[in-house]
Structures are given as structure tokens and as C-alpha cells.
C-alpha atoms as an extended CHARMM CRD file, in Angstrom:
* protein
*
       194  EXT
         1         1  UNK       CA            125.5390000000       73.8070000000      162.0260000000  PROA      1               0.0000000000
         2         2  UNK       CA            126.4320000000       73.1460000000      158.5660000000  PROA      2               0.0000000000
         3         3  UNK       CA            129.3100000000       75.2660000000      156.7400000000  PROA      3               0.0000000000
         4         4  UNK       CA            129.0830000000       76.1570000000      153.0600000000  PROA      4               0.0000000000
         5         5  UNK       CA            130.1990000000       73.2390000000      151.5640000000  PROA      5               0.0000000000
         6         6  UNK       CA            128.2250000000       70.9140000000      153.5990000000  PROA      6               0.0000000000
         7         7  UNK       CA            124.7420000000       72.6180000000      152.5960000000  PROA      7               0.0000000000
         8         8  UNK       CA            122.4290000000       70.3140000000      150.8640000000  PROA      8               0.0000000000
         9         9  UNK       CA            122.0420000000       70.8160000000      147.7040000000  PROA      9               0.0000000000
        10        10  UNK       CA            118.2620000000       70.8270000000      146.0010000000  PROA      10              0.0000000000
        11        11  UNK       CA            118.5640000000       70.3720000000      142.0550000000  PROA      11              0.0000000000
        12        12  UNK       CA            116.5360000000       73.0840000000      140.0310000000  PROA      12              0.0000000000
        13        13  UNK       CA            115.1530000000       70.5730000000      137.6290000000  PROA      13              0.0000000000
        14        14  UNK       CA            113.3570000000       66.9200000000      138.9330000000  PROA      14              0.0000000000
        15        15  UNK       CA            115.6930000000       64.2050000000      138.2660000000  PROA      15              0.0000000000
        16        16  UNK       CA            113.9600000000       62.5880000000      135.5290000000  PROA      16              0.0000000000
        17        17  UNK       CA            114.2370000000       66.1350000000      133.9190000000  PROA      17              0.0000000000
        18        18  UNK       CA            116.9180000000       66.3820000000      130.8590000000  PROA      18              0.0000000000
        19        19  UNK       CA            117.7530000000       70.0260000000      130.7110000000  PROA      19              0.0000000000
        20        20  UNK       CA            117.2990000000       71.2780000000      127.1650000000  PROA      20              0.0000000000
        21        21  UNK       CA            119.4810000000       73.9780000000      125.3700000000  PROA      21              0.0000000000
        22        22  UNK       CA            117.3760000000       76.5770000000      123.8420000000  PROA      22              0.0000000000
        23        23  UNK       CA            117.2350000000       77.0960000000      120.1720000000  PROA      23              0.0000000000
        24        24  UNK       CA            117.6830000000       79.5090000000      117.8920000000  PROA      24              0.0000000000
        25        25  UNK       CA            115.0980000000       80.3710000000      115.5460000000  PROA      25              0.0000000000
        26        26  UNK       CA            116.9490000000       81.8570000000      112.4200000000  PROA      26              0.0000000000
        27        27  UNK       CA            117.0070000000       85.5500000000      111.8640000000  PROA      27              0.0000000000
        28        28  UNK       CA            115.4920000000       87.5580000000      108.8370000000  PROA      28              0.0000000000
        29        29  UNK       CA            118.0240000000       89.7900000000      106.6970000000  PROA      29              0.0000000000
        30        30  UNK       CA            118.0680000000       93.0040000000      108.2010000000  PROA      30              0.0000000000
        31        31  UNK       CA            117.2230000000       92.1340000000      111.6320000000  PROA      31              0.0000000000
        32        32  UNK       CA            119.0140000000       92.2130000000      114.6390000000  PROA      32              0.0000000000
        33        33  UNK       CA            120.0600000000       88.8740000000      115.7220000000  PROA      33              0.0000000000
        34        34  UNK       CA            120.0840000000       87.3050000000      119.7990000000  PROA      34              0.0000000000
        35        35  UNK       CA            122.3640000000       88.9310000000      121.6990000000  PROA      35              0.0000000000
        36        36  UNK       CA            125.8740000000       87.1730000000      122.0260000000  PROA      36              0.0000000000
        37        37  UNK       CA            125.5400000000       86.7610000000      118.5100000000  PROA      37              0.0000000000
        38        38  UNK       CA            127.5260000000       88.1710000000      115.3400000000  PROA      38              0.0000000000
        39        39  UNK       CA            126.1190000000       91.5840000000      114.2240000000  PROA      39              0.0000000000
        40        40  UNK       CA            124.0500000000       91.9430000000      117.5190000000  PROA      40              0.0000000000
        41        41  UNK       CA            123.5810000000       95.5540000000      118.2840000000  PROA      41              0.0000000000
        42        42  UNK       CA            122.5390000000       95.9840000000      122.3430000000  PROA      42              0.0000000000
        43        43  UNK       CA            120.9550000000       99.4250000000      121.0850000000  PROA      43              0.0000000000
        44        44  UNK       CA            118.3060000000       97.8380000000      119.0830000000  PROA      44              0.0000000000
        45        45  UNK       CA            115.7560000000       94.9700000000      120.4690000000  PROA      45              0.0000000000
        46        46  UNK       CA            116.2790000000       91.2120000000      119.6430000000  PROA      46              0.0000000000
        47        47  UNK       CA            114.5950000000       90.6800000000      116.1010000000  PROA      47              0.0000000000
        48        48  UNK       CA            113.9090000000       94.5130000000      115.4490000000  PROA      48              0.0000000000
        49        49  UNK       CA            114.7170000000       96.0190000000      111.7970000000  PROA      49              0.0000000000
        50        50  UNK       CA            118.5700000000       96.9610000000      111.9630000000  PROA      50              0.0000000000
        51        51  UNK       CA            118.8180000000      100.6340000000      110.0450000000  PROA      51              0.0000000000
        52        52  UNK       CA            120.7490000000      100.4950000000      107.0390000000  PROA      52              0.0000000000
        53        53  UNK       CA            123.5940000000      102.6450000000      106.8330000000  PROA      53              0.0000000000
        54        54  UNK       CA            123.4580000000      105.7820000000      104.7370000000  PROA      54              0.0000000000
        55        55  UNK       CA            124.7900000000      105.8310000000      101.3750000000  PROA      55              0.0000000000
        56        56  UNK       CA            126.1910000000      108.6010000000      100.5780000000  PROA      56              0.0000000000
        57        57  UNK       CA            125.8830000000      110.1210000000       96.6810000000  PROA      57              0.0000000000
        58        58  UNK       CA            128.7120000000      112.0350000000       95.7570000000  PROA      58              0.0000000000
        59        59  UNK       CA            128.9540000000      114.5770000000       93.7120000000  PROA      59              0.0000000000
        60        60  UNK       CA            127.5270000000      113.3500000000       90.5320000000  PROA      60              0.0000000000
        61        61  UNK       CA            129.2520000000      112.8860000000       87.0630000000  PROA      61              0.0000000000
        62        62  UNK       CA            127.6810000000      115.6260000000       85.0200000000  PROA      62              0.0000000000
        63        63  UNK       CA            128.5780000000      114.4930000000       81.7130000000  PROA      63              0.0000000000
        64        64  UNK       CA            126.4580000000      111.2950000000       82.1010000000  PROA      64              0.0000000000
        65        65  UNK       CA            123.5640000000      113.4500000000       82.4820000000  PROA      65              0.0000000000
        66        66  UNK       CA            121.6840000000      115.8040000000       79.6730000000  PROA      66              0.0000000000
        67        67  UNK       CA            122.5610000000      119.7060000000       79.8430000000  PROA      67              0.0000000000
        68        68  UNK       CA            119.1730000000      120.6390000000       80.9930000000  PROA      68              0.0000000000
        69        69  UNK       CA            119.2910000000      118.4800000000       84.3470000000  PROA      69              0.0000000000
        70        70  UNK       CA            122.3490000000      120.2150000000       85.2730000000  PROA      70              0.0000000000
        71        71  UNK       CA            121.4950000000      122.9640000000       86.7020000000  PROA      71              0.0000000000
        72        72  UNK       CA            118.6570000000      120.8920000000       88.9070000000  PROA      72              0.0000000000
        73        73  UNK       CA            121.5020000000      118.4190000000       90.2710000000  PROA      73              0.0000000000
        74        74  UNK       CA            123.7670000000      121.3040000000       90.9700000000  PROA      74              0.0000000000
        75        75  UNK       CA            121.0050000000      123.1050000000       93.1090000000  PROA      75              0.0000000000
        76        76  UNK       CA            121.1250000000      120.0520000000       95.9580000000  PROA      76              0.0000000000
        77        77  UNK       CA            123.4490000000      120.7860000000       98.7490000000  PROA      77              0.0000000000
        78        78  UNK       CA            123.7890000000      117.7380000000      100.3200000000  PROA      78              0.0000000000
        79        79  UNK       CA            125.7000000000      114.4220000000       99.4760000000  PROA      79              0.0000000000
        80        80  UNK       CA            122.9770000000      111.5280000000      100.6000000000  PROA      80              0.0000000000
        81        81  UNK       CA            120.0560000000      111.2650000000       98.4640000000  PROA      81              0.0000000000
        82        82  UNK       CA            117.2810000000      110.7470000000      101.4980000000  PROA      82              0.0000000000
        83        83  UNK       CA            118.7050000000      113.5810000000      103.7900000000  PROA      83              0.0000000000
        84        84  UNK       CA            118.3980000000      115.8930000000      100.4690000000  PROA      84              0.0000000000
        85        85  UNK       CA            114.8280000000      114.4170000000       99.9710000000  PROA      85              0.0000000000
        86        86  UNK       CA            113.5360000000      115.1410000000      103.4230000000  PROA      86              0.0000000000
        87        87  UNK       CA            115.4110000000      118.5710000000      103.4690000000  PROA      87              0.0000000000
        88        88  UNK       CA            113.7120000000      119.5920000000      100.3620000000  PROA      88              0.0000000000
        89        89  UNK       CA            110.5580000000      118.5550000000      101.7220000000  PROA      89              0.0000000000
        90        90  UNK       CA            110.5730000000      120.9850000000      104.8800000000  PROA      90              0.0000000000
        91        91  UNK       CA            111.9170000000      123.6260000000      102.3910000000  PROA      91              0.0000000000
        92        92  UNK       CA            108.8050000000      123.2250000000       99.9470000000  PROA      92              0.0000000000
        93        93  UNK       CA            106.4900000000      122.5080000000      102.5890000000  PROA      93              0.0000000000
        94        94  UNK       CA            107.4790000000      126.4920000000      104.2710000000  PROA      94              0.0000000000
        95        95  UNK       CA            107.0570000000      128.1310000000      101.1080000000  PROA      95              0.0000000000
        96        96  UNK       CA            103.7930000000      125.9010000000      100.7540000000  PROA      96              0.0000000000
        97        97  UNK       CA            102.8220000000      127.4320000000      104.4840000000  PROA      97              0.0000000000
        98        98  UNK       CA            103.9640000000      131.1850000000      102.7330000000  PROA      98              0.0000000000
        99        99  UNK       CA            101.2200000000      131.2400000000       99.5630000000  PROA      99              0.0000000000
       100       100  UNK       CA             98.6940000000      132.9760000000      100.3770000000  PROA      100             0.0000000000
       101       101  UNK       CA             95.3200000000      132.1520000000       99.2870000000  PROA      101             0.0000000000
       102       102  UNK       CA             94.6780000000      134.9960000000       96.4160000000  PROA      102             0.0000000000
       103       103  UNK       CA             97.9300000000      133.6000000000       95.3800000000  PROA      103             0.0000000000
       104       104  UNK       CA             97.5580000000      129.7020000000       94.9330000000  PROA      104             0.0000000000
       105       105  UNK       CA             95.8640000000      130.0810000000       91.8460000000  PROA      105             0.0000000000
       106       106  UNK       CA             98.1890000000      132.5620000000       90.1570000000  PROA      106             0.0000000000
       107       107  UNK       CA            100.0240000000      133.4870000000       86.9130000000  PROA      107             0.0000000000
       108       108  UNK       CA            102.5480000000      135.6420000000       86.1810000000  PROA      108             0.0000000000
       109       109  UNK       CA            101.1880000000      135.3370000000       82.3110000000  PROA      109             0.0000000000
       110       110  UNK       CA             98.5730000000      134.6450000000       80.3780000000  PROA      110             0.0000000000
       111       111  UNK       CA             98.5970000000      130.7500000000       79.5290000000  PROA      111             0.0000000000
       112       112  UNK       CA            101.3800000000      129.9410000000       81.7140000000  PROA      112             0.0000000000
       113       113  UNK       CA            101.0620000000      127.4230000000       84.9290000000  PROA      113             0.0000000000
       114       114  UNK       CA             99.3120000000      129.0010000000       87.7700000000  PROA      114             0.0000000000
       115       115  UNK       CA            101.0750000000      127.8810000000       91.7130000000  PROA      115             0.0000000000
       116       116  UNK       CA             98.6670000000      124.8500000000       91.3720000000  PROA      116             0.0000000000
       117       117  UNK       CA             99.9670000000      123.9710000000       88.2350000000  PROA      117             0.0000000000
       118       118  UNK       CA            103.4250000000      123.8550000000       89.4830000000  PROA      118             0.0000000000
       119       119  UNK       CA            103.0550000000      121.9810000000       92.7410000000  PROA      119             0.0000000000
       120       120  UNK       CA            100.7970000000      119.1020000000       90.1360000000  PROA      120             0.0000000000
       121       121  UNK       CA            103.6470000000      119.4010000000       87.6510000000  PROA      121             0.0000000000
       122       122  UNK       CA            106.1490000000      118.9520000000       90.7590000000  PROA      122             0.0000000000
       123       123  UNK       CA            104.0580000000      115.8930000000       91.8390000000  PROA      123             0.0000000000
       124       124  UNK       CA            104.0270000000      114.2450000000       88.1890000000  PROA      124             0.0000000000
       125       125  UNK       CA            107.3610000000      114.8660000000       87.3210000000  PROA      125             0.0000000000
       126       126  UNK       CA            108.9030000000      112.7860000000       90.7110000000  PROA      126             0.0000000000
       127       127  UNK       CA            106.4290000000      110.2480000000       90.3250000000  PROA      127             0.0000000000
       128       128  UNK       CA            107.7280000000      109.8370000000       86.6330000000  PROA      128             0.0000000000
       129       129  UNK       CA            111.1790000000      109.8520000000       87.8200000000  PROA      129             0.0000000000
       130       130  UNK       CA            111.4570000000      107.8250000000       90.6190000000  PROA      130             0.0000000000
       131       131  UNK       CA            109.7400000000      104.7510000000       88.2270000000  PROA      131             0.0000000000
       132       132  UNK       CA            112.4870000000      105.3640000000       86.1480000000  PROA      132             0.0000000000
       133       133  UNK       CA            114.7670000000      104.9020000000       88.7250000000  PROA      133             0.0000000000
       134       134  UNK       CA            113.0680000000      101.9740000000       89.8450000000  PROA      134             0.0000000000
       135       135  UNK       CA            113.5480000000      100.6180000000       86.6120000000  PROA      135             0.0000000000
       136       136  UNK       CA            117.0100000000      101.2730000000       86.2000000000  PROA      136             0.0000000000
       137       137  UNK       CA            118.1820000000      100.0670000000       89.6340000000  PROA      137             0.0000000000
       138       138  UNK       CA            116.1110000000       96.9070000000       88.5880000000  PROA      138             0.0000000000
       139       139  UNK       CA            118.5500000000       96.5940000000       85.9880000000  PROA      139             0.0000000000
       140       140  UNK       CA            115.6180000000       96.7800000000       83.0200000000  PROA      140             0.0000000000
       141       141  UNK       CA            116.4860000000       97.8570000000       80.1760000000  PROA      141             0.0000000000
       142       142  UNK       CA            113.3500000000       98.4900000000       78.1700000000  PROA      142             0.0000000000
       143       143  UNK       CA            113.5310000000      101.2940000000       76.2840000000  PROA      143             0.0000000000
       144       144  UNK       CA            111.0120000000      104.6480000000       78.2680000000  PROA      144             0.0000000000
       145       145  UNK       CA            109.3060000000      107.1360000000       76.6520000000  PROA      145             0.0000000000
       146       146  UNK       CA            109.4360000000      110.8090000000       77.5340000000  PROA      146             0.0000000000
       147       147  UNK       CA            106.8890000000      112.7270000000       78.8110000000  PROA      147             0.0000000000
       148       148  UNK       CA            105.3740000000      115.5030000000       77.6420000000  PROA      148             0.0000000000
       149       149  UNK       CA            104.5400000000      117.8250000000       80.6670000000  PROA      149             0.0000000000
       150       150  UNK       CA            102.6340000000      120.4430000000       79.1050000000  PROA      150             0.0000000000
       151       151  UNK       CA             99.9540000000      117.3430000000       77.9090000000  PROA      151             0.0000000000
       152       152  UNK       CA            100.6550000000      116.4640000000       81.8310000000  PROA      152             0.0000000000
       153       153  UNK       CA             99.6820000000      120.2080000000       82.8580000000  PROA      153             0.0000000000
       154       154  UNK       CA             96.8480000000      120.6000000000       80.5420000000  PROA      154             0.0000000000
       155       155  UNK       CA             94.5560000000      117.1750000000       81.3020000000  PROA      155             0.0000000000
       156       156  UNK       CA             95.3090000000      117.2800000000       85.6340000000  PROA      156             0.0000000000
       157       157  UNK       CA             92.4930000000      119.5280000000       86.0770000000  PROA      157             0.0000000000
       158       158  UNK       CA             94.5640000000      120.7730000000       88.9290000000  PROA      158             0.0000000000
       159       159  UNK       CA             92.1360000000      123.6000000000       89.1030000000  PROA      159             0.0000000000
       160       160  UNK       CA             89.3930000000      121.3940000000       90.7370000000  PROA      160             0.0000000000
       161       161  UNK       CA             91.8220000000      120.2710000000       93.2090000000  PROA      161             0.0000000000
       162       162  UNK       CA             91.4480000000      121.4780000000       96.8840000000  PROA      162             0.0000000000
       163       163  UNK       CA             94.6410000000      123.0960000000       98.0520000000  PROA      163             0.0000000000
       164       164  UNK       CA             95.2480000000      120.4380000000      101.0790000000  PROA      164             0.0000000000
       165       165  UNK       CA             95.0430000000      117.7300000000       98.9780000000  PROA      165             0.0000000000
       166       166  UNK       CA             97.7050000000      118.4210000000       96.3560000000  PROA      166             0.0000000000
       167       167  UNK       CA            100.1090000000      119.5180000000       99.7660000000  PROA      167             0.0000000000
       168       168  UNK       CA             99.2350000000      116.2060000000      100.9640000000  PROA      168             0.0000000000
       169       169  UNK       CA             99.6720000000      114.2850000000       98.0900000000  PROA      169             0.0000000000
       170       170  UNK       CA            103.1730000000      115.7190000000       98.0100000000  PROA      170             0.0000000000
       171       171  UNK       CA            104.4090000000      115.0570000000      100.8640000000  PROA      171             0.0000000000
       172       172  UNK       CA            103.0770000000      111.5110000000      100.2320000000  PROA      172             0.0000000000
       173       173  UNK       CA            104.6640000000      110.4600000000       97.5960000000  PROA      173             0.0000000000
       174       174  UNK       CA            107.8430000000      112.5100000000       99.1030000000  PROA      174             0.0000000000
       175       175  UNK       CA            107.9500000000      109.9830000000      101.8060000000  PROA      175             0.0000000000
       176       176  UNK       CA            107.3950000000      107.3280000000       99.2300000000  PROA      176             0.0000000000
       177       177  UNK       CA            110.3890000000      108.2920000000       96.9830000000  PROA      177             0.0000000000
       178       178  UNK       CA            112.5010000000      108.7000000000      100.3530000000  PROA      178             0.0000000000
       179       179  UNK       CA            111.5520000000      105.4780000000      101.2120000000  PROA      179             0.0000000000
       180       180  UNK       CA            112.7420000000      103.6550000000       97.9550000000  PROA      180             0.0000000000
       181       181  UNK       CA            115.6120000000      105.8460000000       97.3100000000  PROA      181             0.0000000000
       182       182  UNK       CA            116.6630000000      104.8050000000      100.8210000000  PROA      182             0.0000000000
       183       183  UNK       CA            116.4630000000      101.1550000000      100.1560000000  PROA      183             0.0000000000
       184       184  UNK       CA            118.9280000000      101.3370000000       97.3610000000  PROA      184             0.0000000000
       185       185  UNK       CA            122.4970000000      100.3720000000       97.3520000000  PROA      185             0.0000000000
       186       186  UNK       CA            125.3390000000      102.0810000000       96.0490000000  PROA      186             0.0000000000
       187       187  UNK       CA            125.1010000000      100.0380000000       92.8830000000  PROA      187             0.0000000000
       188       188  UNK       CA            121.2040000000      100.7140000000       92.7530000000  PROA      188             0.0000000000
       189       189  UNK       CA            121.9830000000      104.8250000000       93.0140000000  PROA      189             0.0000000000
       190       190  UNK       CA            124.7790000000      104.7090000000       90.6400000000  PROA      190             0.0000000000
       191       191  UNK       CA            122.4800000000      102.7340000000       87.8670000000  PROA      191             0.0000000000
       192       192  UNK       CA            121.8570000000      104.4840000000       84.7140000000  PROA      192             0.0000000000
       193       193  UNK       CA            119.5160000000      103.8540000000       81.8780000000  PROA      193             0.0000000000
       194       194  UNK       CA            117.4960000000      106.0360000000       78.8620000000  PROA      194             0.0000000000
């Protein structure tokens, strides 16, 4: 009978076998690293993004920005940029849900934007607005024109337009703008330009 410490021992590897310490292939930025390692997070698998943390906004400095934008920035509840952006977006896409048909194509006046119109305009105006935050979080300091969205209004032939696709070409570029405002730092946000 042989006790515990008399029990033969059988090696795991041959004996010509040099046992070989695993490496590490390097990490990307952003990804979460092998576990027992610095920054690992056991919530999140080995080499998988690692969320960024929100930034939060602030309340702005009005008197860096023009009169007329007031009253828009002072309108958003919320103090992180992509929560507002995907709160707004379930907010406009209910009232979207609420317009009837008879009533997509309506104006209060004669001349003046119908629904349509304002959804397009809507559309055009973030797409012109996040480039220009893209270009001042790039740091660019080329002078930008304005634009003039009655020119906008009047060549988008947003009459021809089906309904569904100017909803989902909304909430397209809505995920688009949340996905580049989210990638911004605090510096990014904070940039300013003209």
C-alpha cells in the first residue's frame, strides 16, 4: 500500500518537453485586456470593446453661443449629449407615430413648410451641424459658410418623398450623430469654432 507521499508521480509533459509560458498578444485601445491584467473588467469578455464612460455636458455657457440658439439649448433637459440625443429621438419618433396621414403634408399658411418640410429641414439642419462639429472637435479652423435653409427647403423636393423614408432617414442619421457625439471627449464637446 503506498501512502500519499510515496505515490508515483507521472509528469504532465514528456521529458524532452520544455514547458512554454504563454504570451501575450498586445491589446488594442479600448479593449479589454487578459484577465489578471491592469484595466481588466471580469464583466466584459477578453478582447471585447470596453464602453467609454459618459461625458457629461453641463450646462452650457450661453454667452459663447448666438441669441437665436438659446432658446434651442435651453429646451434639452438632460446633461449628456447622447442620452439627450436618443431621448429626443423616441420623443420625435411618437409625435412622428401621432401625424396622421391628411396631415403629413400640411400648412398652417400659404407658402410656409408643410410637416414634410419640417422633418427634411430637421434632417438637413443636424446633418449640417454635426459636420461642423466634426470640424471643430478636429481642431480645423477653416472658415464655414452658413446655410441658407429656405434654398435648403425649396430644392429637397421633399414632396416626392415617401413618408417612411424621410422617418427612416432620421432616425439614421440620429444614430449616426449619437454615435460621433459619443466618441468625443470632453475637450472634443467643449470645442468651439465659426
Amino acid at each position: 500500500v503506498l501512502t500519499k507521499q510515496e505515490a508515483p508521480v507521472t509528469p504532465l509533459l514528456p521529458a524532452t518537453t520544455t514547458p512554454t509560458v504563454p504570451t501575450t498578444t498586445p491589446v488594442a485601445a479600448g479593449m479589454n485586456p487578459e484577465h489578471g491584467k491592469r484595466g481588466q473588467s471580469c464583466d466584459i469578455a477578453v478582447r471585447a470593446p470596453v464602453p467609454k464612460q459618459k461625458v457629461s455636458m453641463g450646462t452650457p455657457d450661453l454667452s459663447s453661443a448666438p441669441e437665436w440658439y438659446q432658446g434651442y439649448i435651453n429646451a434639452v433637459n438632460e446633461n449628456n449629449l447622447t442620452d439627450a440625443i436618443k431621448n429626443q429621438t423616441a420623443l420625435f419618433n411618437t409625435f412622428f407615430e401621432s401625424i396622421t396621414d391628411e396631415k403629413k403634408e400640411f400648412r398652417y399658411a400659404e407658402g410656409k413648410w408643410s410637416v414634410k418640410e419640417v422633418i427634411q429641414h430637421i434632417i438637413d439642419a443636424e446633418r449640417v451641424f454635426t459636420y461642423r462639429a466634426l470640424r471643430f472637435a478636429r481642431k480645423d479652423e477653416t472658415p464655414l459658410p452658413g446655410f441658407d435653409e429656405n434654398t435648403y427647403a425649396d430644392n429637397a423636393k421633399t414632396g416626392n418623398r415617401k413618408w417612411d423614408d424621410l422617418i427612416e432617414e432620421f432616425n439614421a442619421l440620429r444614430r449616426s450623430s449619437e454615435i460621433l457625439f459619443s466618441a468625443f471627449d470632453e475637450d472634443q464637446l467643449n470645442a468651439t469654432g465659426i
